[in-house]
C-alpha positions in Angstrom: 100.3 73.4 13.4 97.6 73.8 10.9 98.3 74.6 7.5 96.0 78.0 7.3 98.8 79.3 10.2 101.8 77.9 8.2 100.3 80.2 5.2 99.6 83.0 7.6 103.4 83.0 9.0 105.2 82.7 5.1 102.9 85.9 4.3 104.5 88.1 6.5 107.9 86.3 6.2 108.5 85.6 2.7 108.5 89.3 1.9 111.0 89.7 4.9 113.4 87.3 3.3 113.1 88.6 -0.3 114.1 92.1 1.2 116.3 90.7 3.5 118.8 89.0 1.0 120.1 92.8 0.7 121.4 92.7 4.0 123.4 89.1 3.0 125.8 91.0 0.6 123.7 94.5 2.1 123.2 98.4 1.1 121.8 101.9 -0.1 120.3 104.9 1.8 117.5 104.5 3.9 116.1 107.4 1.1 115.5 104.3 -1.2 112.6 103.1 0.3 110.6 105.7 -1.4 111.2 104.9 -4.3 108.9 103.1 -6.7 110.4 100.4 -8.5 109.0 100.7 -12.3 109.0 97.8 -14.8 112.3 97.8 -17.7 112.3 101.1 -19.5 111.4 100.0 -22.9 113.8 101.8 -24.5 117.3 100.4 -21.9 116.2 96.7 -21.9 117.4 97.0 -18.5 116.7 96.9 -15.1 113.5 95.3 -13.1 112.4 93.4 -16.0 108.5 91.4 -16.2 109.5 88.4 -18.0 106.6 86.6 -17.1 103.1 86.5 -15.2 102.6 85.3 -11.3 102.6 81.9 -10.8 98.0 81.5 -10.6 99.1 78.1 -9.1 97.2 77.2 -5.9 99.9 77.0 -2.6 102.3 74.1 -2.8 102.7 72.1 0.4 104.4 69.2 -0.6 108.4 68.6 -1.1 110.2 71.7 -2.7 112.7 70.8 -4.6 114.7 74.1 -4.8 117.8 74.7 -3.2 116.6 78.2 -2.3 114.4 78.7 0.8 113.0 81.5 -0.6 111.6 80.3 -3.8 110.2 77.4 -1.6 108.4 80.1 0.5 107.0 81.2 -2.8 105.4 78.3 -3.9 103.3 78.2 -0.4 101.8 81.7 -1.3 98.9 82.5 -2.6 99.1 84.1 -5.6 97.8 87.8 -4.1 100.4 87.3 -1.8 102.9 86.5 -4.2 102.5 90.0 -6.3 103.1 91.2 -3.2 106.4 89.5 -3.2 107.1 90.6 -6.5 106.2 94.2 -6.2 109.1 93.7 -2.7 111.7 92.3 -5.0 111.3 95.1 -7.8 111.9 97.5 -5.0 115.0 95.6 -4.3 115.7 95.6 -7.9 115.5 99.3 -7.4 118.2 99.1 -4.6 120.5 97.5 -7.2 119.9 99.7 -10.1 121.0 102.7 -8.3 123.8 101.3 -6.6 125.2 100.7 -10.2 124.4 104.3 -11.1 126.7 105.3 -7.7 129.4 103.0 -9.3 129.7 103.9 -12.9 129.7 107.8 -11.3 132.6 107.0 -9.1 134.5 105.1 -11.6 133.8 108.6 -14.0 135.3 110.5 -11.6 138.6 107.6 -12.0 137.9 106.5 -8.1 139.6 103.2 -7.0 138.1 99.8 -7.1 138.5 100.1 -3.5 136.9 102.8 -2.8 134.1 101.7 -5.4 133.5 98.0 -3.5 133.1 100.2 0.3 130.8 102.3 -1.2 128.5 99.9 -2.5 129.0 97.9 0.5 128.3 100.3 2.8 125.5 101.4 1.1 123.5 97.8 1.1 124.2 97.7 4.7 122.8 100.7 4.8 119.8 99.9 3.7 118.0 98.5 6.4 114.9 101.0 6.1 114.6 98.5 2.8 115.8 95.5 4.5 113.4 95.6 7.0 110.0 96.9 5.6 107.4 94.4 6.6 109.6 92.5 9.0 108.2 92.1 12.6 110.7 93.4 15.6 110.9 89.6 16.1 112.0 88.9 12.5 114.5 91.7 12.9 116.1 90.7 16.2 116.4 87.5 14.5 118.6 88.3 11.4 120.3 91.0 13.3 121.5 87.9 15.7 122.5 85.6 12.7 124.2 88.5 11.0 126.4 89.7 13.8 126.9 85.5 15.2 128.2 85.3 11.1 130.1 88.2 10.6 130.0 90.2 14.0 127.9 93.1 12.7 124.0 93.2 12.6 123.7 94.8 9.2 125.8 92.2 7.7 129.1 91.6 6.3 131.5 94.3 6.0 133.6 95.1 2.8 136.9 93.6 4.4 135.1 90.2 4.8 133.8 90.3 1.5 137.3 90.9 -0.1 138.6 87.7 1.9 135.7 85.7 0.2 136.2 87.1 -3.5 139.8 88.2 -3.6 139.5 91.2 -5.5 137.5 94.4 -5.1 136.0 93.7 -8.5 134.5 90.9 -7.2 133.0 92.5 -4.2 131.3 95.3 -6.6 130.1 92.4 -8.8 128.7 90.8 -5.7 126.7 93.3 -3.9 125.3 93.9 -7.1 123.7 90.7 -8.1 120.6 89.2 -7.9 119.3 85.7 -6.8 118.2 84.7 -10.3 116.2 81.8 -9.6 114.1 84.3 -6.9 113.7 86.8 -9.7 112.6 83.7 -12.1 110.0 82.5 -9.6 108.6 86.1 -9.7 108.7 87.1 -13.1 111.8 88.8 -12.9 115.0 89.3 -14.5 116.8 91.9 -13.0 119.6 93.0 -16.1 122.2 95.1 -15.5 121.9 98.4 -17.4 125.5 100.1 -18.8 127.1 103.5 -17.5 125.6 105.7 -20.6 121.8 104.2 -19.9 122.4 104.7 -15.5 124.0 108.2 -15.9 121.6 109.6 -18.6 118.5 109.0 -16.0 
């Protein structure tokens, strides 16, 4: 295969995977996809932060040395195509920043760390009108299958599996929370959490 269809292909799917890392840890209403993500409120600190421009670099077809596919996929965009990807993983950023809202409002109301964990959970996995914005049905099909082959359910693990993995239900709030940092890096990015009095004052 030629490279020009190679570069064709990671256009539509590197937007696919950046979205689709919600569904690894998944969540949040299908109502999210409206939203806008904005850049760090100046005033917080916090949030989907610009660190840095887009890479201008031409498309990199040689070796990638990352040990994340995605960033990989990156580095063979063009650089329109890669502020595309970013604008994609500030929407995800988005996701995460009001998932923390959800969980500093549940633990004000003195709800358990169990209950907390579920609900964020629950609501990655719900997010699948995110997930899958700008995936073909082909794409689709094909993380629903590796989803449900790894954890028997097409939206992705549930929060039972997840406390197997971490142990706690601490660690399963941490962890649908938290954001592939080298992604974020090779976007711009740093996605920083924001604290209860910032979330809850928005």
């Amino acid at each position: 295969m030629s490279l020009t269809p190679l570069r064709s292909l990671a256009g539509r799917v590197v937007p696919a995977l950046l979205l689709a890392q919600a569904v690894l840890l998944p969540l949040q209403p299908a109502s999210a996809a409206a939203h806008v993500a904005q850049p760090c409120r100046s005033s917080a600190g916090c949030g989907s932060v610009l660190v840095a421009p887009v890479s201008q670099a031409a498309p990199d077809d040689g070796d990638c040395t990352s040990p994340e596919p995605v960033v990989c996929l990156i580095r063979r965009e063009t650089p329109q195509q890669r502020e595309v990807a970013r604008d994609q993983r500030m929407r995800y950023h988005q996701l995460l920043e009001d998932m923390e809202r959800e969980e500093c409002a549940m633990r004000a109301e003195g709800r358990s760390e169990e209950d907390i964990a579920r609900t964020l959970v629950r609501m990655r996995n719900d997010a699948k009108d995110i997930v899958r914005a700008g995936m073909t049905p082909e794409q689709v099909a094909e993380l629903e299958a590796r989803n449900e082959k790894k954890y028997g359910n097409p939206l992705g693990p549930t929060a039972d599996q997840l406390y197997l993995k971490y142990g706690s239900w601490e660690q399963v709030a941490e962890a649908a929370t938290r954001s592939s940092a080298a992604v974020d890096h090779e976007l711009g990015l740093e996605f920083r959490h924001c604290s209860c009095e910032v979330l809850l004052a928005a």
